[in-house]
Each structure stands twice: as structure tokens, then as C-alpha cells.
C-alpha positions as CSV (number, residue, x, y, z in Angstrom):
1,X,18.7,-26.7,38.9
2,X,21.1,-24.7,36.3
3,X,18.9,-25.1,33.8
4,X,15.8,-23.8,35.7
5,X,18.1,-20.6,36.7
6,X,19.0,-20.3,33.0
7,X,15.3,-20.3,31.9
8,X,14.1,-18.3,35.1
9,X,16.9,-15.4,34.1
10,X,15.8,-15.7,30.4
11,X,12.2,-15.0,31.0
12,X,13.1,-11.9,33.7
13,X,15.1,-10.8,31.0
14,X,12.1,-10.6,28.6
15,X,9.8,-9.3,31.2
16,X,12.0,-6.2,31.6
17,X,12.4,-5.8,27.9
18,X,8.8,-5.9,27.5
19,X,8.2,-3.9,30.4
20,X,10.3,-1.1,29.0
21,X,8.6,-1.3,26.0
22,X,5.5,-0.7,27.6
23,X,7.0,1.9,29.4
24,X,7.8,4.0,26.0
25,X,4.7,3.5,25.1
26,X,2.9,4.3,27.3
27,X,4.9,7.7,27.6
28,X,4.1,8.1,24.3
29,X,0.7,7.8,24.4
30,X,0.7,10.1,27.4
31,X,1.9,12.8,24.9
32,X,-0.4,12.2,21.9
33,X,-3.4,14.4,21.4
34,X,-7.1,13.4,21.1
35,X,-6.7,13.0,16.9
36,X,-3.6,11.1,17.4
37,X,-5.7,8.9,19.7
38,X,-7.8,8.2,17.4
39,X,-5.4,7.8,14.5
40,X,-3.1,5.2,16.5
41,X,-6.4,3.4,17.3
42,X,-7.2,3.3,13.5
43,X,-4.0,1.9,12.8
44,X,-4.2,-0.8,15.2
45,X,-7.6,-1.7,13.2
46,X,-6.1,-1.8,10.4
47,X,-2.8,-3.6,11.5
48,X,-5.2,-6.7,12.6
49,X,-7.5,-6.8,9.4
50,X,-4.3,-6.9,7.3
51,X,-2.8,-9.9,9.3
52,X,-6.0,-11.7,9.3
53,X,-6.1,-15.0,7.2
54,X,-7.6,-15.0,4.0
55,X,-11.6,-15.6,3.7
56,X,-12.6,-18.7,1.8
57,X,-13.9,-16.9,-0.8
58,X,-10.7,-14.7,-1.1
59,X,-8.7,-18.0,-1.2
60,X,-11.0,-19.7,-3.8
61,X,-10.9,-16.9,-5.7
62,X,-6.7,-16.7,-5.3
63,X,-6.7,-20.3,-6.4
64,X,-8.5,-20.2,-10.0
65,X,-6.4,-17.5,-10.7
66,X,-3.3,-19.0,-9.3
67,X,-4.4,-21.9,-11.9
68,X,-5.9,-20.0,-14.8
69,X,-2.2,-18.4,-14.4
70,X,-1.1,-21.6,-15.0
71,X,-2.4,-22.1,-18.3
72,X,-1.1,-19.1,-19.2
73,X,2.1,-19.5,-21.5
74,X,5.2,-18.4,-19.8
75,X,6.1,-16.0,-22.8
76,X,2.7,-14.1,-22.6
77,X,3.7,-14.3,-18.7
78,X,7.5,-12.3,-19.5
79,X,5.3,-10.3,-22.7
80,X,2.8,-8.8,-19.3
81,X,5.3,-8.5,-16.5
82,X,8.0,-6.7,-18.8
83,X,4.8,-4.2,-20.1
84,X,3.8,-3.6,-16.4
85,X,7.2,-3.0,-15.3
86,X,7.9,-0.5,-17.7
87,X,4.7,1.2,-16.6
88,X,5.1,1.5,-13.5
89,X,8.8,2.3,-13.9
90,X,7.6,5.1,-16.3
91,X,5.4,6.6,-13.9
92,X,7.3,5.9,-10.2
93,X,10.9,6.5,-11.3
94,X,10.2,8.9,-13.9
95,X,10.2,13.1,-12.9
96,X,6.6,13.4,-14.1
97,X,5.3,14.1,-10.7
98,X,8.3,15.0,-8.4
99,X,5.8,18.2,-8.4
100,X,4.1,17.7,-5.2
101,X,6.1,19.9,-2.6
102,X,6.9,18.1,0.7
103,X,5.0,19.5,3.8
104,X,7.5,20.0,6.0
105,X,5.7,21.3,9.1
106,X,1.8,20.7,10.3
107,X,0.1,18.6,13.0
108,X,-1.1,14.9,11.7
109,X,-4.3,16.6,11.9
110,X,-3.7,19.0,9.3
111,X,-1.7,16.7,7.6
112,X,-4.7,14.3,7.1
113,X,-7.1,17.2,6.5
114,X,-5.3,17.6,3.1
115,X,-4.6,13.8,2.5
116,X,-8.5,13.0,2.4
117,X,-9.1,16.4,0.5
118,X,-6.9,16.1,-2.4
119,X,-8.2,12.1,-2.3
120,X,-11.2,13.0,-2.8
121,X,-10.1,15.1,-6.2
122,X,-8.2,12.3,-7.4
123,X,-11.3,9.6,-6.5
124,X,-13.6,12.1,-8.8
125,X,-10.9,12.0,-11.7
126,X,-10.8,8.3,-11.4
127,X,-14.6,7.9,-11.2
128,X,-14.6,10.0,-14.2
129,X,-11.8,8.1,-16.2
130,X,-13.8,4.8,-15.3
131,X,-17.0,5.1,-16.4
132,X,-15.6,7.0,-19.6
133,X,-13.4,4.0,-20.6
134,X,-16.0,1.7,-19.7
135,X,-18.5,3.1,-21.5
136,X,-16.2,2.2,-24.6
137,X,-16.1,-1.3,-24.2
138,X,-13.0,-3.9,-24.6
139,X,-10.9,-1.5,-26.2
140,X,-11.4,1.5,-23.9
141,X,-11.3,-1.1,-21.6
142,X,-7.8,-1.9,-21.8
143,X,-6.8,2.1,-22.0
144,X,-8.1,2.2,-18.6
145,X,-5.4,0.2,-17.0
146,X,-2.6,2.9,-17.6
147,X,-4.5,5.6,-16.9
148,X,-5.7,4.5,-13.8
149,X,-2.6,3.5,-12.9
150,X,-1.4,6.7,-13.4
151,X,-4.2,8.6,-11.7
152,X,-3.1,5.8,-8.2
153,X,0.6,6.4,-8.2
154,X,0.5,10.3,-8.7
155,X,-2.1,10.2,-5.6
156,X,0.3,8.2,-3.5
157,X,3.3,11.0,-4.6
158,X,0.7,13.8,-3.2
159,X,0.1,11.5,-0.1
160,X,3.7,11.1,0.6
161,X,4.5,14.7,0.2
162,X,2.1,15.7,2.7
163,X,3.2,13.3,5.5
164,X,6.8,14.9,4.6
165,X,8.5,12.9,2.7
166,X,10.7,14.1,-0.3
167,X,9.5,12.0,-3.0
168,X,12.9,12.6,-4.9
169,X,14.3,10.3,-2.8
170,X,14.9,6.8,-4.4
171,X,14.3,5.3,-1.1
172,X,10.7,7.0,-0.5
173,X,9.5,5.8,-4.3
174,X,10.5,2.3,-3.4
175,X,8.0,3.0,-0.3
176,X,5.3,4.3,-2.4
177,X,6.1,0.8,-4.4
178,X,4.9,-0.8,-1.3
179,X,2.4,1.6,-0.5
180,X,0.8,0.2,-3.5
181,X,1.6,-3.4,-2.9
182,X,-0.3,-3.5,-0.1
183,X,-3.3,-1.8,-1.3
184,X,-3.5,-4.2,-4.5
185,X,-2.1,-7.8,-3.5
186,X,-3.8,-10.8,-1.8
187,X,-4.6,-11.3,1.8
188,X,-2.1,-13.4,2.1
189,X,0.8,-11.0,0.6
190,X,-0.3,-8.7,2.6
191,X,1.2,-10.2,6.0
192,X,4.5,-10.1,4.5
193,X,4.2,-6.6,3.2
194,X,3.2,-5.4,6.7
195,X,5.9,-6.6,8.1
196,X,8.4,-5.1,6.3
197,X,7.0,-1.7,6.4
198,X,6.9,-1.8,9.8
199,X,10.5,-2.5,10.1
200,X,11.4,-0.2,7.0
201,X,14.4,1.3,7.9
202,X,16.0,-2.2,8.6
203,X,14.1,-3.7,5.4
204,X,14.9,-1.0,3.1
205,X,19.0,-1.7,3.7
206,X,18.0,-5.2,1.9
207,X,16.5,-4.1,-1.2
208,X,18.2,-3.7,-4.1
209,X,19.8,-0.6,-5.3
210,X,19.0,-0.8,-8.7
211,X,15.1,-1.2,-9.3
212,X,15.4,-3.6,-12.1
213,X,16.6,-6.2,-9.5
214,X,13.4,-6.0,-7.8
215,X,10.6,-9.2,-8.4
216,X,8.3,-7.4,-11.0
217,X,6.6,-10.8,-11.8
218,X,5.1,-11.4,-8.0
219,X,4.3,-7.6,-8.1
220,X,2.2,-7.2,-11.8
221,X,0.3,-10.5,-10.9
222,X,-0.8,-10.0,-7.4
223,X,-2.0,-6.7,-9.1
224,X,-3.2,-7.9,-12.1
225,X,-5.4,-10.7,-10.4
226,X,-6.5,-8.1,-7.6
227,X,-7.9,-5.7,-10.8
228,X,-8.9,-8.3,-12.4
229,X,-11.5,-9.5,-9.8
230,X,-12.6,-6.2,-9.0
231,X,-12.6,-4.6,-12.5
232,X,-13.6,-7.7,-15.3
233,X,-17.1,-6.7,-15.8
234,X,-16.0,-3.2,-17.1
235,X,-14.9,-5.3,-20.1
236,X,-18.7,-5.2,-21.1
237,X,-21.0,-3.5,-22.6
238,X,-23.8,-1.2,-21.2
239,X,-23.0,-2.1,-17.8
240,X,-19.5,-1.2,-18.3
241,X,-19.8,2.6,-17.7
242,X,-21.3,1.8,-13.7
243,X,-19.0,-0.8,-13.0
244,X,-15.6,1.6,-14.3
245,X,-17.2,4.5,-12.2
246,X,-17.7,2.4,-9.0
247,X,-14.5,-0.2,-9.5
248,X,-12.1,3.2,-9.8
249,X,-14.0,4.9,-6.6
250,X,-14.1,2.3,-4.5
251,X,-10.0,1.4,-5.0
252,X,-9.3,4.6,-5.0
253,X,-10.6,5.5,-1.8
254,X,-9.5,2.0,-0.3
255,X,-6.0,3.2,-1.7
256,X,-6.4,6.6,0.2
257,X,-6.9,4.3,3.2
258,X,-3.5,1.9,2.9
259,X,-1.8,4.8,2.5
260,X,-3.0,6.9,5.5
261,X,-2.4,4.1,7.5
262,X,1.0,3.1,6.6
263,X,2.4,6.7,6.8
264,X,0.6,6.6,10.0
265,X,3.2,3.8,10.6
266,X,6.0,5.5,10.1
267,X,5.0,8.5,11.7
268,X,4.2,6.6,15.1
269,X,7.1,4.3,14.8
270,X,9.4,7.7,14.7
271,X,8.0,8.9,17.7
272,X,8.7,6.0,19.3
273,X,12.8,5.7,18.0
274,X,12.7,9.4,19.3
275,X,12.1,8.7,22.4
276,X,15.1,5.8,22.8
């Protein structure tokens, strides 16, 4: 009989927290406009396809580069993570593009008027850079990899700056890190990466002050294998030109995308701790 009390005041207990929940919500939503709306709704989309599970042929895929990895030697491994981190490094933690003044005021309307028009510059630029590094072959090829990276992170500092965040915090980089994470790693990453975005402000307390202490090795081959798959056929010639042009559109607008929608995150999740 105690025990069926216990269990009986337990579940009240969640009904009331849930029901609260609810309750904030649904306030919430009672003071969103029609383009909010619709942006929540997109988010919610987007929420489910990144927790779904892998597709087959994602997770065959994963696996013969989880083993071609494998064959790999584990110096080559330590020569490619080390270059990658210093790239990234370079580009996110340098002050080459602490340019982009933060937007301090605007509706998310306006905000995302100007997030899809300066994408769409940066997807031109890319489709540009592609098919002009393809067009070269293996050894244009392989300068296509820094640029584009380049051309990707200094988007995501534009994006950032336009949802109003001061991109000369440490803390918002380490976002934009993540930003990118999700938009380049496996299905399977991706859970994980969600889930810590969407409790930042708790998850950002855990990570390490110093950036070298973060796990460059998961991060360059989740994105090397994810450019890899998408981008290998650059590599060759003739075709190499239309595969650069349409590889760098298509990620950069899927990149656009992930970041939209996790800023859309954060904006939504403030609402909601404003109204605690």
C-alpha cells in the first residue's frame, strides 16, 4: 500500500511538471507570430530528421570508412587530424572574420531575410571555388578543402552575427564549432550533437576552456569521411568541374539550413527561460 502511494505521488508529481510545461508553452506559442509559427514548426522537422536512425545505406557507407580508417596508419591518422586542427583553429579562433557586426535588434523574420540572402552569396562563391578547383584535377582538388572550408566557417560567423551573437565571444566560436559538427558528421553523431545544443548553456560549462583540449580526432574524421562521400569524384577529371560546382552548392546550402535551425534553437529556447 506505501509503495502504491509512493508511485501514485511520483507520477502526480510528473503530471504537474509536464503540465506546467505545457502550460509555458503553450503561452508561448500564444505570443508567436505567423513566421514564428512556421519557423518553430520547421524546427520541429528538423529536430525529428536529425534524431532519426541511420539509413542502411548511410550505415554501410559509415562502416567501409570506419574500416578503410582502419587501415589507415595511426601516424598518417595524428599527420591529418593535427593539419585539420590547425585549420580550423586558423580560421575559427583566428580575428580574420570577427568582421561581421552583430544585429542586435530585428524580428526573426528580418533576421532570416538576411541569413538566406547573404547564403545565397556565399553558396555562389562556393559554387564558383568548386568547379574552378575541380576543373584542375587531383591537385586543385586538394586546394579546395581549405578554401571551402574557409568560405563555410566565415558563413556560419555572418549567420551568427545576424541572430545576435558577438562572435568575439570564445563561447559563441565553440558554438559555431558545433554548428558545423552537425552539419558535417554521421547520422548517428548527430543525436549527440543535438542534444547538447539543445541544453547549451548547461553543456557549454563542460567544455574545455582551452580549445586544444577539445577531441579534434572525432571532429576531422566525421568531417573528413562526410566530404569524402559527397566530394571524391571531384578528384577526376572532366567530370570534376560539375561535381565541385554541385558538391559545394548543395553543402553549402544544407549548411545554411543546420544553422538556421539551430539558432532557431536557441532563440526559442530563450523565449521559453524568459518566461520562468
Amino acid at each position: 500500500m506505501g509503495l502504491y502511494c509512493s508511485c501514485q505521488k511520483i507520477h502526480e508529481g510528473f503530471y504537474y511538471i509536464n503540465r506546467g510545461k505545457s502550460k509555458m508553452f503553450g503561452s508561448i506559442r500564444e505570443e508567436m507570430n505567423a513566421y514564428e509559427e512556421k519557423a518553430h514548426g520547421e524546427m520541429d522537422a528538423w529536430k525529428r530528421s536529425m534524431m532519426k536512425n541511420p539509413s542502411i545505406g548511410g550505415s554501410l557507407a559509415k562502416g567501409v570508412q570506419t574500416k578503410l580508417n582502419g587501415f589507415i596508419p595511426e601516424k598518417v591518422h595524428r599527420v591529418i587530424t593535427l593539419t585539420i586542427e590547425k585549420m580550423v583553429k586558423a580560421v575559427l579562433f583566428g580575428s580574420t572574420y570577427v568582421s561581421s557586426a552583430q544585429k542586435r535588434e530585428g524580428s526573426l523574420q528580418l533576421r532570416e531575410a538576411y541569413v538566406k540572402r547573404v547564403s545565397r552569396h556565399y553558396q555562389q562563391v562556393a559554387t564558383l571555388e568548386g568547379a574552378v578547383t575541380g576543373a584542375g584535377g587531383i591537385l586543385m582538388g586538394f586546394a579546395d578543402f581549405p578554401a571551402f572550408l574557409a568560405i563555410k566557417i566565415k558563413l556560419l560567423f555572418e549567420i551568427a552575427a545576424i541572430y545576435g551573437y558577438d562572435v568575439r565571444d570564445y563561447k559563441e566560436r565553440l558554438f559555431i564549432l558545433y554548428v558545423f559538427k552537425i552539419a558535417f558528421c554521421s547520422q548517428q553523431k548527430r543525436k549527440d550533437v543535438l542534444a547538447h545544443m539543445e541544453n547549451w548553456s548547461q553543456f557549454i560549462q563542460t567544455l574545455p576552456e582551452d580549445v586544444d583540449h577539445f577531441d579534434w580526432r572525432d571532429f576531422q574524421q566525421e568531417y573528413r569521411d562526410y566530404i569524402d562521400l559527397a566530394k571524391m569524384a571531384q578528384l577526376l577529371p572532366v567530370i570534376g568541374a560539375v561535381v565541385g560546382a554541385v558538391a559545394n552548392h548543395k553543402l553549402t546550402a544544407q549548411l545554411r539550413l543546420m544553422a538556421m535551425n539551430s539558432y532557431r534553437l536557441r532563440y526559442f529556447n530563450h523565449k521559453m527561460d524568459a518566461k520562468r
